[in-house]
C-alpha positions as CSV (number, residue, x, y, z in Angstrom):
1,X,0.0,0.0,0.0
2,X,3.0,2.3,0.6
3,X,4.1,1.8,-3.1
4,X,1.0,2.7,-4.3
5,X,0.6,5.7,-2.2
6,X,4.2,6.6,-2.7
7,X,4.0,6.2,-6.7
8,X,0.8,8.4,-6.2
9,X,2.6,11.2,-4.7
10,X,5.4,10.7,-7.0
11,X,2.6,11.6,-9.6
12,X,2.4,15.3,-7.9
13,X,5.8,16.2,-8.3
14,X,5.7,17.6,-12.1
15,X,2.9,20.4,-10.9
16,X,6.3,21.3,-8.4
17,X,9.1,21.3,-11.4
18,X,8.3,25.0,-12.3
19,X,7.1,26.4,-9.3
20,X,10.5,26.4,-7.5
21,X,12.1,29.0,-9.6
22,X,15.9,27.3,-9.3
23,X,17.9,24.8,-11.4
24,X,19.1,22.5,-8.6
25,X,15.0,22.5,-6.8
26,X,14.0,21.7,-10.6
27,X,16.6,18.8,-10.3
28,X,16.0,17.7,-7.1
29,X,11.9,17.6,-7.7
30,X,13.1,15.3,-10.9
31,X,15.1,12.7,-9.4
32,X,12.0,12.3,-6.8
33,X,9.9,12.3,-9.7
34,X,11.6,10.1,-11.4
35,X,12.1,7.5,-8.2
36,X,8.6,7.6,-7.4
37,X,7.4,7.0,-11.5
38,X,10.5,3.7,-11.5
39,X,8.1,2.4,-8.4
40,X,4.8,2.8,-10.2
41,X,6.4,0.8,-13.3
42,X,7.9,-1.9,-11.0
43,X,4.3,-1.7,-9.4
44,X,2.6,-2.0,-12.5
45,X,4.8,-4.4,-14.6
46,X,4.8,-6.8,-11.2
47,X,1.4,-7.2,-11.0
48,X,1.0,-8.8,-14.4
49,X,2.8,-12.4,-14.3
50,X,-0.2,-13.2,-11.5
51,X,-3.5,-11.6,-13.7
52,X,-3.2,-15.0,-16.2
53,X,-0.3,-17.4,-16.5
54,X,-2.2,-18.9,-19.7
55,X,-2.3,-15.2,-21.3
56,X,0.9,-13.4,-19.9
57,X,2.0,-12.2,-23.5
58,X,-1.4,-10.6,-24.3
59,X,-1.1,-9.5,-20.4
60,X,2.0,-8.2,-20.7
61,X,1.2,-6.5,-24.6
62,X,-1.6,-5.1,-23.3
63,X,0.0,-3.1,-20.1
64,X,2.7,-1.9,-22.3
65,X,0.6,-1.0,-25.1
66,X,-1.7,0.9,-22.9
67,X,1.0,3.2,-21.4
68,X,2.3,4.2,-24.6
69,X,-1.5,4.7,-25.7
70,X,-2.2,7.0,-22.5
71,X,1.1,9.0,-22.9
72,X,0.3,9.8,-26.4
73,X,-3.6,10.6,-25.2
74,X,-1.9,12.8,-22.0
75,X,0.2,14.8,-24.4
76,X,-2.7,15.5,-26.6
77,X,-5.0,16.7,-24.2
78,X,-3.1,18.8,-21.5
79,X,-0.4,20.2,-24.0
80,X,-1.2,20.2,-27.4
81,X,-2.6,24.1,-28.4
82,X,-3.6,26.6,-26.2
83,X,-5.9,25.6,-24.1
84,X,-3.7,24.8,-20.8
85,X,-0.6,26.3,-19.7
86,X,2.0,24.2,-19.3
87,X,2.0,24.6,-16.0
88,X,-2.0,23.6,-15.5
89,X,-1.1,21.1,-18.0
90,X,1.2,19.2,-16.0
91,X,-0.8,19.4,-12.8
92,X,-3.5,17.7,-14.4
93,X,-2.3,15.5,-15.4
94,X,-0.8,14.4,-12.1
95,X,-4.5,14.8,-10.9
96,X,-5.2,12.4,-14.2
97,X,-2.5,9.6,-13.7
98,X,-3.8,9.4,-9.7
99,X,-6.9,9.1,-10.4
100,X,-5.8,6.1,-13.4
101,X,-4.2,4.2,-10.9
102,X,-6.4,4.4,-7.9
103,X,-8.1,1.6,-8.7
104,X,-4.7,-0.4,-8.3
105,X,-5.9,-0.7,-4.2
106,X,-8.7,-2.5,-5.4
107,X,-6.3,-5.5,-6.9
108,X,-7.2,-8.6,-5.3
109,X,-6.4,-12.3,-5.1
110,X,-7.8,-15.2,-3.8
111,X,-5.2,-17.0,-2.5
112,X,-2.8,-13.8,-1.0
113,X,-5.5,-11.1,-0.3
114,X,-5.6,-7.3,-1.6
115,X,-4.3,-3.7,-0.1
116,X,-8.0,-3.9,2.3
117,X,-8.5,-7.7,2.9
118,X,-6.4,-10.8,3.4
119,X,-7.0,-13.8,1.4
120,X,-9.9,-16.3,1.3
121,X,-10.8,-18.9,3.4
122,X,-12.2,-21.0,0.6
123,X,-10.8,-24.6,0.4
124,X,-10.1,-23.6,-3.2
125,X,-8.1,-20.6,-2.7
126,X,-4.6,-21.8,-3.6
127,X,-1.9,-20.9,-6.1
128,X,-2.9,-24.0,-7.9
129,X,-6.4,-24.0,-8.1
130,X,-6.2,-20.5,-9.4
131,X,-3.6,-20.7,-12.2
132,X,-5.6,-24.1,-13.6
133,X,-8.6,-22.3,-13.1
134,X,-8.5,-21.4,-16.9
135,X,-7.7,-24.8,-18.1
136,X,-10.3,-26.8,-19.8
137,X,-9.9,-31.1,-18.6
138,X,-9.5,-31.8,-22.5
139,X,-6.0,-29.2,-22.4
140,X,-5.0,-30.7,-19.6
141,X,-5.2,-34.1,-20.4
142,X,-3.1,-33.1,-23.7
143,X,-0.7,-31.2,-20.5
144,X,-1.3,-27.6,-21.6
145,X,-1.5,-26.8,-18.1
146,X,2.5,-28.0,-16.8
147,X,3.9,-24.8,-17.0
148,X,0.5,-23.4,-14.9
149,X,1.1,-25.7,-12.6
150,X,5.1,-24.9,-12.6
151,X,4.2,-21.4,-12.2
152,X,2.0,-21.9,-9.4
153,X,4.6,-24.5,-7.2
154,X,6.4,-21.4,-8.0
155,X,4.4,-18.9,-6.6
156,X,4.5,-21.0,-3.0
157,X,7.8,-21.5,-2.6
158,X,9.0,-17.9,-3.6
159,X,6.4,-16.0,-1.3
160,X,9.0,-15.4,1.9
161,X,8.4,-15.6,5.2
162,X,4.3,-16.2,4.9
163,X,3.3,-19.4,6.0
164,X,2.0,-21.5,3.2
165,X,-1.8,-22.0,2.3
166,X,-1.3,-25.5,0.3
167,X,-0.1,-28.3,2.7
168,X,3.0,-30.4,1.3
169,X,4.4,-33.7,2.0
170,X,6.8,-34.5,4.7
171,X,9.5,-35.6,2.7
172,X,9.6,-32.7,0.5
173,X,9.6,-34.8,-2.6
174,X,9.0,-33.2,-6.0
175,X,6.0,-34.0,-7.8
176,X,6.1,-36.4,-10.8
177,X,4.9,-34.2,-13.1
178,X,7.7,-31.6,-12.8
């Protein structure tokens, strides 16, 4: 939630970059600036391996393509003509790119929870269960799914210091199918 609020502040910084009159404030506003917008891309970008396994290139296409699309969109409404200072310009659109990525507190996910809520207490809420989720039974009998699956074992082992939500063997022996 901190990165979220911290890329959102980051976001307020441009309306600053004229208003403090000297070269080195300008500077200083732009390297904060520009550490707060590196977060919101990590943010961003970090989010999209978990959205679909199945459909991480049109994932991945789409979230790339989109911020080219909304820089291109952002330029043409706050600074193309007359209508805006540049000054007014660049404020809102800091108001504008908050109010775009708001909505990233509402992210959620079954098995690890959102910014508001922690994860379900559904029997199905696992790693597993939602990366084969958008497997048909005729795929994965043909094993379309392994590298789901892979992903998902993935996803357990790699989360830290959490304690797990999918019980595991004993012995610690890898599946078969891996």
């Amino acid at each position: 939630m901190e990165l979220v609020g911290g890329a959102n502040l980051g976001r307020c910084f441009p309306h600053n970059f004229g208003a403090g009159g000297t070269l080195s404030g300008s500077i200083i506003v732009m390297i904060a600036f520009s550490v707060f917008v590196q977060a919101a891309c990590g943010l961003t970008f970090g989010v999209v391996p978990f959205v679909s396994r199945r459909s991480l290139g049109v994932v991945s296409g789409m979230t790339g393509g989109g911020g080219n699309v909304g820089a291109v969109v952002t330029q043409l409404i706050f600074f193309r003509g007359s209508k805006y200072s540049k000054q007014t310009g660049t404020t809102l659109m800091g108001i504008m790119i908050i109010c775009c990525t708001l909505p990233l507190f509402l992210i959620y996910f079954p098995q690890w929870g959102g910014m508001f809520c922690g994860p379900s207490k559904k029997a199905k809420a696992t790693e597993e269960e939602y990366y084969l989720s958008e497997w048909k039974s005729n795929e994965k009998e043909k094993g379309f799914h392994l590298a789901s699956l892979k992903f998902s074992e993935n996803s357990v082992s790699e989360r830290g210091g959490k304690v797990d939500s999918v019980t595991r063997p004993s012995d610690e022996t890898s599946p078969a199918h891996v």
